[in-house]
py3Dmol code that shows the C-alpha trace and the ligand (Angstrom):
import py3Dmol

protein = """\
ATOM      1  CA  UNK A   1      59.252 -15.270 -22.341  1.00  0.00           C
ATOM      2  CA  UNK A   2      58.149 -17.954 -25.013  1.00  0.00           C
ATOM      3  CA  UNK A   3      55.058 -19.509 -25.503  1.00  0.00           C
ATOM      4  CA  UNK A   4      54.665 -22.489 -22.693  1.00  0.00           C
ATOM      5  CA  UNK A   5      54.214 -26.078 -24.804  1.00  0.00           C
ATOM      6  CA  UNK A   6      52.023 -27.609 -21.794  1.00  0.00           C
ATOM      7  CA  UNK A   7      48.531 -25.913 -21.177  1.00  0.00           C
ATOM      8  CA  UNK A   8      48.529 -23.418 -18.697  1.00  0.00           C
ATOM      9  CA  UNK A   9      46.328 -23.337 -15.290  1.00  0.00           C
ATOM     10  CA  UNK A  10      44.297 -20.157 -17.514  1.00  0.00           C
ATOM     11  CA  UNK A  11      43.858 -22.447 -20.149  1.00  0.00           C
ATOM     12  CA  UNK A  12      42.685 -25.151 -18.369  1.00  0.00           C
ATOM     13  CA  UNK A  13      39.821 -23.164 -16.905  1.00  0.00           C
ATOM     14  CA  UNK A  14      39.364 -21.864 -20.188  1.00  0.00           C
ATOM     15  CA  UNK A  15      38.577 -25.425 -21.198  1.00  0.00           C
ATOM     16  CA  UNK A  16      36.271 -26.351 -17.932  1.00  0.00           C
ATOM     17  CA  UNK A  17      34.413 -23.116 -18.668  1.00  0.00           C
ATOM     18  CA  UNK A  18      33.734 -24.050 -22.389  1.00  0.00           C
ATOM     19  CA  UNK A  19      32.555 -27.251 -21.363  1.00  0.00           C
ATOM     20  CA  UNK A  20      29.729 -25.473 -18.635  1.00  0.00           C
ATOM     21  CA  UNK A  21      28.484 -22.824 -20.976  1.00  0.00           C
ATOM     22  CA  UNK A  22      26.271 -24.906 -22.549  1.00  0.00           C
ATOM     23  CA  UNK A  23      24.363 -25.798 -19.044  1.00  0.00           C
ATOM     24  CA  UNK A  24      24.401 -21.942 -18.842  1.00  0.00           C
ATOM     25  CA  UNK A  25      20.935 -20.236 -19.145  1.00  0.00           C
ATOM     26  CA  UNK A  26      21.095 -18.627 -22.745  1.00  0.00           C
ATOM     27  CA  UNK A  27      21.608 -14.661 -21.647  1.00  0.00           C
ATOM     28  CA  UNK A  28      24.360 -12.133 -21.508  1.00  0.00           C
ATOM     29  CA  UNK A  29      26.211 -14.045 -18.914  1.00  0.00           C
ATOM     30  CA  UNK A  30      28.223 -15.442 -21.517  1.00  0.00           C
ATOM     31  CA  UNK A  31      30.381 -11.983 -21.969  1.00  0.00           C
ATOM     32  CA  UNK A  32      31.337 -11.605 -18.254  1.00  0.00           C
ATOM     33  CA  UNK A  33      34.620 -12.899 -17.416  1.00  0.00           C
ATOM     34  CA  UNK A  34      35.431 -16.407 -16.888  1.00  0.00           C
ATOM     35  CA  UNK A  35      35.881 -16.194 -12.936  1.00  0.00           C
ATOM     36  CA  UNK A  36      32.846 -14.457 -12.338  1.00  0.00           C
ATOM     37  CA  UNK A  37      30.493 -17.410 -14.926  1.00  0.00           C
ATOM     38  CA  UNK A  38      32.718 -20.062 -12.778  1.00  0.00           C
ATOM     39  CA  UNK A  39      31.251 -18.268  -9.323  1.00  0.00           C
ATOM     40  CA  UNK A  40      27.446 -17.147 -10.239  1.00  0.00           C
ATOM     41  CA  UNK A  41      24.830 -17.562  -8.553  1.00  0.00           C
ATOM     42  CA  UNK A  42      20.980 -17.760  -9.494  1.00  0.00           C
ATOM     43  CA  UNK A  43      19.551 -14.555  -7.600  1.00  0.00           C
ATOM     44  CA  UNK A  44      17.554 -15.764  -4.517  1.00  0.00           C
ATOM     45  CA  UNK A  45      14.242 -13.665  -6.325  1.00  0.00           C
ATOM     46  CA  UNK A  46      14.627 -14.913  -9.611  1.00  0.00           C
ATOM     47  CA  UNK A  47      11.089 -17.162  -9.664  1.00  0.00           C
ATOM     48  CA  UNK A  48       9.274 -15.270  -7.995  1.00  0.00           C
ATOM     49  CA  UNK A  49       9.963 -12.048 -10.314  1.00  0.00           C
ATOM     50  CA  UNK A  50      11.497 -13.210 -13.399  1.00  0.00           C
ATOM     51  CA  UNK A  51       9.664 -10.659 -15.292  1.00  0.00           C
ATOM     52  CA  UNK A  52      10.905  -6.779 -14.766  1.00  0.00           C
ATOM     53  CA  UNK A  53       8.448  -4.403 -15.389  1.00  0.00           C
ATOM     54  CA  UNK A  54       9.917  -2.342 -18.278  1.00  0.00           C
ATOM     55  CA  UNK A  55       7.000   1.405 -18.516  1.00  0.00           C
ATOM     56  CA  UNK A  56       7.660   0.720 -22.296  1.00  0.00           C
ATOM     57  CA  UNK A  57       6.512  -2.959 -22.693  1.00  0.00           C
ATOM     58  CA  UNK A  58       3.784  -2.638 -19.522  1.00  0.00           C
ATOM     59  CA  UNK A  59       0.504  -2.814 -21.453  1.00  0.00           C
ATOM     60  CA  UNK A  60      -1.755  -0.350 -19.956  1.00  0.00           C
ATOM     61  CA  UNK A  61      -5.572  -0.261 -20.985  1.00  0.00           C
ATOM     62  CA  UNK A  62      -7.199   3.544 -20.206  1.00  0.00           C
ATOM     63  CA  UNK A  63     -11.202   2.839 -20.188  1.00  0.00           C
ATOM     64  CA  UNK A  64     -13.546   5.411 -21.024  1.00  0.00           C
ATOM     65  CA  UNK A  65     -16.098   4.284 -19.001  1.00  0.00           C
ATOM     66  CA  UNK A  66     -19.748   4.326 -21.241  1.00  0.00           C
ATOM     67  CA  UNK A  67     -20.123   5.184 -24.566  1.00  0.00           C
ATOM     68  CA  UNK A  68     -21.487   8.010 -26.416  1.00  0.00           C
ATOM     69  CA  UNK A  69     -24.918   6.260 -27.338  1.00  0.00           C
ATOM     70  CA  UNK A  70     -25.245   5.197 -23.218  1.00  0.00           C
ATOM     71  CA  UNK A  71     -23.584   8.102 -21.468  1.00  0.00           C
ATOM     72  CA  UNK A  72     -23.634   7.669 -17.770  1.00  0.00           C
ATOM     73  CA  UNK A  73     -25.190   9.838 -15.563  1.00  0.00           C
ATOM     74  CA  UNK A  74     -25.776  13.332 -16.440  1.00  0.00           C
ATOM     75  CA  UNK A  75     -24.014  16.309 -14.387  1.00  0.00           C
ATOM     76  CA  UNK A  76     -25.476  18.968 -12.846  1.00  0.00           C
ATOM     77  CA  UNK A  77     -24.631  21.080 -15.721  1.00  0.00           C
ATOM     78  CA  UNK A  78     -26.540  18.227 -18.311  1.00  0.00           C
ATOM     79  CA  UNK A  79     -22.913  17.199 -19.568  1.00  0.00           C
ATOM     80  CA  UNK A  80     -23.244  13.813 -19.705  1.00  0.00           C
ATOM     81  CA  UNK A  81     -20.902  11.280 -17.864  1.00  0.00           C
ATOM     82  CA  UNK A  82     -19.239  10.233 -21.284  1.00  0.00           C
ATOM     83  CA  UNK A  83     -17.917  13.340 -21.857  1.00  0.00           C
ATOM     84  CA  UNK A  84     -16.108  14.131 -18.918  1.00  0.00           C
ATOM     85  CA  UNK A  85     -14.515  10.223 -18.974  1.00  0.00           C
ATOM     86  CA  UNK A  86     -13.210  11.065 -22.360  1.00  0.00           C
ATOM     87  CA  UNK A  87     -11.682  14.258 -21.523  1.00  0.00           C
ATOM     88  CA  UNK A  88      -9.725  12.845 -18.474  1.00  0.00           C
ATOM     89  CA  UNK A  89      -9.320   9.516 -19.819  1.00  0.00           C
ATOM     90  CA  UNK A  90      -7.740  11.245 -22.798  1.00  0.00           C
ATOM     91  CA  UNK A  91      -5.351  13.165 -20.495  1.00  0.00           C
ATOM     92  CA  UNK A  92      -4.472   9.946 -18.724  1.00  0.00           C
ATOM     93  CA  UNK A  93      -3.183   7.933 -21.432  1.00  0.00           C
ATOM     94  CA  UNK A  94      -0.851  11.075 -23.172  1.00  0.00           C
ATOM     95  CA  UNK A  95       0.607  11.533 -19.875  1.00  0.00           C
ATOM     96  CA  UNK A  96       0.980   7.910 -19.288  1.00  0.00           C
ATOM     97  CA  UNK A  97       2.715   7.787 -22.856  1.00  0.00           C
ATOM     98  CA  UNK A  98       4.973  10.857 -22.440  1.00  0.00           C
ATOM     99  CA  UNK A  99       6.120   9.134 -18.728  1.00  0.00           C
ATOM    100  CA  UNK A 100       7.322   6.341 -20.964  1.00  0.00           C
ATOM    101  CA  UNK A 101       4.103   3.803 -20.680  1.00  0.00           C
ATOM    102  CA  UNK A 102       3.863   3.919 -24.886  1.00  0.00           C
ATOM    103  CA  UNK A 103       1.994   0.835 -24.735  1.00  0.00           C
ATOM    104  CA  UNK A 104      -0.622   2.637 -23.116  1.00  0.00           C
ATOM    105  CA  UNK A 105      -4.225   2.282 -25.268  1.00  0.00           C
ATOM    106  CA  UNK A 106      -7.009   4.283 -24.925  1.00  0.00           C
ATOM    107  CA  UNK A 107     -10.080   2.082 -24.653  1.00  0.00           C
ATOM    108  CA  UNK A 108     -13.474   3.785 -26.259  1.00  0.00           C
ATOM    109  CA  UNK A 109     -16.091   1.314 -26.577  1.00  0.00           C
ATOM    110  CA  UNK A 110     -19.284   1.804 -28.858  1.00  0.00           C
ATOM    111  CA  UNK A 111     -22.832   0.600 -28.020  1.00  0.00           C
ATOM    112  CA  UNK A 112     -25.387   0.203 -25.689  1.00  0.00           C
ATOM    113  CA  UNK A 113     -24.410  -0.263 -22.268  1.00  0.00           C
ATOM    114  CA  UNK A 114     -24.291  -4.046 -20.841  1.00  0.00           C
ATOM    115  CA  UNK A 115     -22.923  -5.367 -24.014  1.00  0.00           C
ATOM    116  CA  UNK A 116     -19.898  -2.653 -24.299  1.00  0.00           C
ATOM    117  CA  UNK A 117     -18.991  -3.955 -21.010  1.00  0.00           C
ATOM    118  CA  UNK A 118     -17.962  -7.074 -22.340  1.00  0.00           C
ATOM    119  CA  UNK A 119     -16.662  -5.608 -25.613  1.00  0.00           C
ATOM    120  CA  UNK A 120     -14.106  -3.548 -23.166  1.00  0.00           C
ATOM    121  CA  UNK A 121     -13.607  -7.125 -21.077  1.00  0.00           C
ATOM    122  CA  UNK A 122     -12.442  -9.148 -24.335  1.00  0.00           C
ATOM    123  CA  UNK A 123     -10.816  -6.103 -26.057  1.00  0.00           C
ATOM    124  CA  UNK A 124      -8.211  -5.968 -22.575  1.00  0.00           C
ATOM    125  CA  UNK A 125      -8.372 -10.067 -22.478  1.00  0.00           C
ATOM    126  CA  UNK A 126      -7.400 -10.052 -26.276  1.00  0.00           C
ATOM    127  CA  UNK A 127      -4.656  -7.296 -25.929  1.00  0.00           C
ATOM    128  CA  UNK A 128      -3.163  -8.917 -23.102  1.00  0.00           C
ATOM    129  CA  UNK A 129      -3.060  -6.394 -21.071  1.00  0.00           C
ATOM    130  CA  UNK A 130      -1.020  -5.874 -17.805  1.00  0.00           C
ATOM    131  CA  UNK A 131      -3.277  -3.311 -15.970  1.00  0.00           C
ATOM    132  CA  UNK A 132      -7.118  -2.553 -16.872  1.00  0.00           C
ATOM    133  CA  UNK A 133      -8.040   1.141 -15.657  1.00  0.00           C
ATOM    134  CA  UNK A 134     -11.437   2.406 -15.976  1.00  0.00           C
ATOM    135  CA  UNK A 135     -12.258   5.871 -15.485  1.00  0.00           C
ATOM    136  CA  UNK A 136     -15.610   7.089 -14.641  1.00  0.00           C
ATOM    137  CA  UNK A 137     -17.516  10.519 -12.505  1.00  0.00           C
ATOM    138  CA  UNK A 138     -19.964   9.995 -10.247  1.00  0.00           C
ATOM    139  CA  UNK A 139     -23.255  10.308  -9.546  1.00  0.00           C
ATOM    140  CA  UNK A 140     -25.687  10.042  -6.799  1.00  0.00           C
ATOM    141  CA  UNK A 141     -29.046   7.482  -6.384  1.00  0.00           C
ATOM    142  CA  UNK A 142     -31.657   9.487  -7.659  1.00  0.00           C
ATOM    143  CA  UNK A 143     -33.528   9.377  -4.190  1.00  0.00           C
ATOM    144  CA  UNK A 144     -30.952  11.628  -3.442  1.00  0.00           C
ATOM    145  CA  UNK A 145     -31.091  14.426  -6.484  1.00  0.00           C
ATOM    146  CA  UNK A 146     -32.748  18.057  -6.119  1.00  0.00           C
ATOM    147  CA  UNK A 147     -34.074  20.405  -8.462  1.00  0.00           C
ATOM    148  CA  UNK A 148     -32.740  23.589 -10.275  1.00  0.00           C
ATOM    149  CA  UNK A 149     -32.855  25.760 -13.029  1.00  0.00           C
ATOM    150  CA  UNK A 150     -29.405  25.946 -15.338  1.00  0.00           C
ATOM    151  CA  UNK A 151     -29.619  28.030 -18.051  1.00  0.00           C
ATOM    152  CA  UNK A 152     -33.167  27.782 -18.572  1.00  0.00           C
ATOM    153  CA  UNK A 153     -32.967  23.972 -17.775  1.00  0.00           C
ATOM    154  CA  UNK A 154     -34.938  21.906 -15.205  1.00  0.00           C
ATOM    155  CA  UNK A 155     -31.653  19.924 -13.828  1.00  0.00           C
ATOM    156  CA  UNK A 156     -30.832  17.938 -11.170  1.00  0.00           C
ATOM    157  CA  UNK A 157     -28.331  18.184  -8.570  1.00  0.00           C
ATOM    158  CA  UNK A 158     -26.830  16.617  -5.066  1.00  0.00           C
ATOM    159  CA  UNK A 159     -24.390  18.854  -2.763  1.00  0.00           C
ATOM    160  CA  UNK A 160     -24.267  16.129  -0.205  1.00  0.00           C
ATOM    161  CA  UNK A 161     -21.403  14.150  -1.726  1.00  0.00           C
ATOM    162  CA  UNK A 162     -18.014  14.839  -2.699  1.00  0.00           C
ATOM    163  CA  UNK A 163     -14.677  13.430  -4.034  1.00  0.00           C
ATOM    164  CA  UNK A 164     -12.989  10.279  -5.632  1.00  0.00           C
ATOM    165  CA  UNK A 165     -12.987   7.073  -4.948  1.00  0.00           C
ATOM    166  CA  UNK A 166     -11.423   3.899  -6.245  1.00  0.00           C
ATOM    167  CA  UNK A 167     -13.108  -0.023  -6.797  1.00  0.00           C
ATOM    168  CA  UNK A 168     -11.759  -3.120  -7.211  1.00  0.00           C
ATOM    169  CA  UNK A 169     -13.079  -6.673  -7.329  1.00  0.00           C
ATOM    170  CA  UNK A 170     -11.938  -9.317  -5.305  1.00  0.00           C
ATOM    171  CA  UNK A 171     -12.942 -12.111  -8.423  1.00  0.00           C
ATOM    172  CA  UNK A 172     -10.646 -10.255 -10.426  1.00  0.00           C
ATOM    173  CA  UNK A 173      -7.788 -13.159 -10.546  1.00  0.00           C
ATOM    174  CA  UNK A 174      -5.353 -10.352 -10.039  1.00  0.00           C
ATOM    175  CA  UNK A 175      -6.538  -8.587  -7.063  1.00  0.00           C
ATOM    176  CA  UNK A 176      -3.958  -8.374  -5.207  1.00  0.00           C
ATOM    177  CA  UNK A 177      -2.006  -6.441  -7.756  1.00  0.00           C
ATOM    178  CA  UNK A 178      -5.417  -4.582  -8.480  1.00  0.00           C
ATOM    179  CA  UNK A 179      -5.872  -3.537  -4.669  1.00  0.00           C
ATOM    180  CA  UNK A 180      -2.041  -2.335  -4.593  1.00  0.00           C
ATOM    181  CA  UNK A 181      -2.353  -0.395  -7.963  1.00  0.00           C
ATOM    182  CA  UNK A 182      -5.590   1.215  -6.576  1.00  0.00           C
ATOM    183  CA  UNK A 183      -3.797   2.059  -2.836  1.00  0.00           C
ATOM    184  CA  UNK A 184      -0.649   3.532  -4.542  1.00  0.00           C
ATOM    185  CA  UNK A 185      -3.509   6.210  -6.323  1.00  0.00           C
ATOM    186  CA  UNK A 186      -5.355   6.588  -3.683  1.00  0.00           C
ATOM    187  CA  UNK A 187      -2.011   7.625  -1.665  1.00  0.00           C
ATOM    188  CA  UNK A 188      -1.193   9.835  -5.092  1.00  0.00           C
ATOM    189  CA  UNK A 189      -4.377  11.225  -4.735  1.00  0.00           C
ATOM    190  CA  UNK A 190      -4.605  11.880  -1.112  1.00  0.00           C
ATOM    191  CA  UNK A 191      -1.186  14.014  -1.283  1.00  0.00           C
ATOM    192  CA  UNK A 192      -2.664  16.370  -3.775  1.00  0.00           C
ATOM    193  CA  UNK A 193      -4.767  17.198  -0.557  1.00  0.00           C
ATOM    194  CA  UNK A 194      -7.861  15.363  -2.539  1.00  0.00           C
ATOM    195  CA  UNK A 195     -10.414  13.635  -0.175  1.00  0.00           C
ATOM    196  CA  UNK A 196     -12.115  10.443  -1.187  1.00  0.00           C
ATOM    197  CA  UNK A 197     -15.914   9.999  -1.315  1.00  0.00           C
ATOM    198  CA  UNK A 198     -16.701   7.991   1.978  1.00  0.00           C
ATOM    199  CA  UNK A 199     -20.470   7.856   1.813  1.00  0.00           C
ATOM    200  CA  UNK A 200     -20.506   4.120   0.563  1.00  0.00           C
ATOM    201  CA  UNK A 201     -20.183   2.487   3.248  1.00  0.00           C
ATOM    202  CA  UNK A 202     -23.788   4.164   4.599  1.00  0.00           C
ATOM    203  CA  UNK A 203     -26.642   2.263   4.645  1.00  0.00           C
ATOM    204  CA  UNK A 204     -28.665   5.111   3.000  1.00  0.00           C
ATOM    205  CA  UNK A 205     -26.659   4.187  -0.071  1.00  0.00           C
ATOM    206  CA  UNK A 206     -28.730   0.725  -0.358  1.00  0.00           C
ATOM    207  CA  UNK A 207     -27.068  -1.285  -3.115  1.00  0.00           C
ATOM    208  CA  UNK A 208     -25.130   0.890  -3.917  1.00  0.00           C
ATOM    209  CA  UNK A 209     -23.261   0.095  -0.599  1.00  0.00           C
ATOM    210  CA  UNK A 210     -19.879  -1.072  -0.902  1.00  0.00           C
ATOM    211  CA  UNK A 211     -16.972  -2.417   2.013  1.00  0.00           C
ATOM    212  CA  UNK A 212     -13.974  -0.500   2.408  1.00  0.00           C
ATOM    213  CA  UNK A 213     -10.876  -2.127   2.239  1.00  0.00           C
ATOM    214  CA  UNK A 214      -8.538   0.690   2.751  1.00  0.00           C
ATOM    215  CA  UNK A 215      -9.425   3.452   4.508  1.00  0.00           C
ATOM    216  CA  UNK A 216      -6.684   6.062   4.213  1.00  0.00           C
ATOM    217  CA  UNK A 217      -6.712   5.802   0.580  1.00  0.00           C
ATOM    218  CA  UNK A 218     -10.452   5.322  -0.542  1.00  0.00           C
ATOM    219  CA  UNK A 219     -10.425   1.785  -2.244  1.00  0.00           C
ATOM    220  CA  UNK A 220     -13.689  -0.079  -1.914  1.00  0.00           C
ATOM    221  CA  UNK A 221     -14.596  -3.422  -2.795  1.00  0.00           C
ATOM    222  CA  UNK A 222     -17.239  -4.260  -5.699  1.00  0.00           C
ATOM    223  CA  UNK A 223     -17.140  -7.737  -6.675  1.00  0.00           C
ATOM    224  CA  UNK A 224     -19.482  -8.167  -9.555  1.00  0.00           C
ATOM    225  CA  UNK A 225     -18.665  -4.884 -11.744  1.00  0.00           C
ATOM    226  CA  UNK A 226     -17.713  -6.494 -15.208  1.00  0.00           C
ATOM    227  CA  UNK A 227     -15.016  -4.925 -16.156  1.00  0.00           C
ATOM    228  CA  UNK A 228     -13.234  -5.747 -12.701  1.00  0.00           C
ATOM    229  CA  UNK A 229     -14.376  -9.308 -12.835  1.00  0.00           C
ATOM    230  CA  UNK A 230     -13.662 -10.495 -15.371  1.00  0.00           C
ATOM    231  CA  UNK A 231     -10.488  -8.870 -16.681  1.00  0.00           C
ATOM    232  CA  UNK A 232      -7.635 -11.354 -16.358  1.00  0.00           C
ATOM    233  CA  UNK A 233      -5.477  -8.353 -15.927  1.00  0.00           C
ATOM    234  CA  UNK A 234      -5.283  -6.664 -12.633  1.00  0.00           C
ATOM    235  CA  UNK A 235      -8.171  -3.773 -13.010  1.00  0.00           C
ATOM    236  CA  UNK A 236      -9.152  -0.793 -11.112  1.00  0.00           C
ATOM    237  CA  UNK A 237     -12.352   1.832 -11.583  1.00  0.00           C
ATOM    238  CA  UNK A 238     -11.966   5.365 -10.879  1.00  0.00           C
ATOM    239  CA  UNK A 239     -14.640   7.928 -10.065  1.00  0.00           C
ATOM    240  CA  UNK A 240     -12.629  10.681 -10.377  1.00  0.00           C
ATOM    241  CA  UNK A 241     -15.003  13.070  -8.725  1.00  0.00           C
ATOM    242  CA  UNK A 242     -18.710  13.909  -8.449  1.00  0.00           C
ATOM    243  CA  UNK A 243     -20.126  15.700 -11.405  1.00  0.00           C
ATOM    244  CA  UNK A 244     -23.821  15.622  -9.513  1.00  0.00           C
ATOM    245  CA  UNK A 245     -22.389  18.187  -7.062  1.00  0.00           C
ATOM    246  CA  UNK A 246     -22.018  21.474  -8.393  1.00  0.00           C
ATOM    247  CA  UNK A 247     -18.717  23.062  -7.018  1.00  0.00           C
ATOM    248  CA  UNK A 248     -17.280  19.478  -7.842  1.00  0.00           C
ATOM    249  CA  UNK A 249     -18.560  19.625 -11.719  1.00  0.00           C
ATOM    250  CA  UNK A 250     -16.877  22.586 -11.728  1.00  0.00           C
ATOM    251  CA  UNK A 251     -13.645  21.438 -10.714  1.00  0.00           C
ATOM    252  CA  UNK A 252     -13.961  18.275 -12.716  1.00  0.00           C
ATOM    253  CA  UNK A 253     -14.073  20.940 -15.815  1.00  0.00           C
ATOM    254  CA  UNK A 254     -10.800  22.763 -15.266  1.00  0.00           C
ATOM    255  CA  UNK A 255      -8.047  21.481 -16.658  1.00  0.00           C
ATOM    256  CA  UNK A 256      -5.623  21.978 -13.296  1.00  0.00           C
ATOM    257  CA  UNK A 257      -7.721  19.075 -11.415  1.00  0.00           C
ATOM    258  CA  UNK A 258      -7.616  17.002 -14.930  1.00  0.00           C
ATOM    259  CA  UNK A 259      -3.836  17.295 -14.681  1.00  0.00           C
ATOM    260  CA  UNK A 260      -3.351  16.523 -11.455  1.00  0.00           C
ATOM    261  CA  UNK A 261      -5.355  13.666 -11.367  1.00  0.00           C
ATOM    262  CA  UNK A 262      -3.350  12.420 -14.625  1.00  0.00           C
ATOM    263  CA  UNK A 263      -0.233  13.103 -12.249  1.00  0.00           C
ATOM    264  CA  UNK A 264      -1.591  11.185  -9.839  1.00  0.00           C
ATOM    265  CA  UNK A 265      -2.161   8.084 -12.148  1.00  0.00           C
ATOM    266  CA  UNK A 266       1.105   8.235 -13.653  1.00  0.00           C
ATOM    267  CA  UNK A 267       3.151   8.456 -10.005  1.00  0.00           C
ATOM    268  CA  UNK A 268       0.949   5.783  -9.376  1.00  0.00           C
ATOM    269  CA  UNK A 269       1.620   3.252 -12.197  1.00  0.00           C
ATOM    270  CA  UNK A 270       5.757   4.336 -12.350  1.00  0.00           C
ATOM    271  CA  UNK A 271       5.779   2.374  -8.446  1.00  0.00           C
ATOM    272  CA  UNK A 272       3.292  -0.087  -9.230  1.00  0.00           C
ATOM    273  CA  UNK A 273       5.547  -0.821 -12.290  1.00  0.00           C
ATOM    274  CA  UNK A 274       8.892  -1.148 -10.054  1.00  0.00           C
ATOM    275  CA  UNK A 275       6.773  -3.419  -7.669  1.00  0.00           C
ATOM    276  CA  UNK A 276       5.038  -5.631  -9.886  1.00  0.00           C
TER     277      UNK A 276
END
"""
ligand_1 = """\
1
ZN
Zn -19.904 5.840 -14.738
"""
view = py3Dmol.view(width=600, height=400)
view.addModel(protein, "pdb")
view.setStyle({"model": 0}, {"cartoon": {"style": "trace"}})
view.addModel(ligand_1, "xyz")
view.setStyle({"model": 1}, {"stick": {}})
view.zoomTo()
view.show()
């Protein structure tokens, strides 16, 4: 068989295609074949999620929450609140990294304590960041703190309260995608057997008070914390633990709690990242 002299019906749609790919959107839908370019659709999701989250290019900010010259509240030990946020915050972001989130960043800020808050707000602003996670231990009002002796030390202590909890603020312009980041931990959390800290929603905690908004998983609502507000990322606190309670300092210190909460975050953030 010879060449044909008159165009063939291939050729022909060769030509109709030719003249369409330049409408085309400018992707690798040029190198499928020509039937399948002629047929495509747009996918029925495209707008609302035209942005996959790839772990590699999902820009992850890991707060230490205070600094080293204002360092939080002080355990029941005298280790001071910094310390501990360091440590775990530290652990976070490697295990973030080696889970493939290598644009995670470790946040340390410097200075007193109301200005660093806005020094973390405008370093995550600048960076662009996709998700804003602050990690803090807790503490207890001091109405609430008793006295003992720690190695020769006067210290203070509260073995009323236990476990984690999680905040987010609902002026955060992401909140949605803060709350949902914050539930998915909580749920990592809660299947390491880990109970969240439910005393804030008692009225003995006075302001300290805060709303719950999910019960099963320990997020509460706390609309004017800096770093939540005014984030244009979605953001989320973590008080990992109580380091005012004794047996809880304790377990805040050994490294097997430190990795599974690390665990936790990074479950966490791999199905926030397929969601979001
Ligand atoms: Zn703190």
């Amino acid at each position: 068989m010879g060449k044909a002299k008159r165009p063939s019906a291939r050729s022909i749609v060769a030509i109709v295609v030719a003249l369409l790919l330049p409408l085309a959107p400018i992707d690798s839908s040029h190198a499928v074949p020509k039937r399948k370019i002629v047929r495509a659709k747009p996918k029925p999701n495209a707008k609302l999620a035209p942005e996959k989250c790839e772990p590699a290019n999902f820009r992850i900010v890991v707060d230490v929450g205070h600094t080293a010259e204002s360092p939080g509240a002080d355990s029941a030990r005298n280790d001071p609140e910094f310390a501990f946020n360091l440590r775990l915050a530290r652990l976070i972001a490697t295990k973030l990294k080696s889970e493939g989130f290598s644009t995670t960043r470790l946040l340390v800020t410097e200075g007193r304590a109301r200005p660093s808050l806005f020094k973390r707000v405008n370093a995550a602003n600048d960076w662009r960041a996709d998700l804003f996670l602050s990690i803090h231990h807790d503490a207890v009002p001091d109405k609430f703190l008793e006295e003992w002796e720690f190695e020769g030390a006067r210290s203070h202590f509260s073995d009323r309260f236990s476990g984690h909890s999680l905040f987010v603020s609902r002026q955060n312009p992401r909140y949605a995608a803060s709350l949902a980041f914050a539930r998915l931990l909580g749920r990592e959390l809660k299947a390491q057997d880990l109970t969240y800290a439910q005393q804030y929603t008692l009225p003995l905690m006075g302001r300290y008070r805060h709303d719950l908004l999910d019960k099963e998983f320990g997020v509460y609502r706390y609309d004017q914390l800096v770093v939540l507000s005014r984030t244009k990322s979605a953001a989320v606190l973590l008080e990992a633990g109580s380091i005012i309670n004794r047996d809880e300092e304790m377990a805040m210190n050994s490294p097997e709690r430190q990795e599974v909460i690390a665990t936790a975050v990074a479950g966490a953030m791999k199905e926030f990242c397929e969601k979001h």
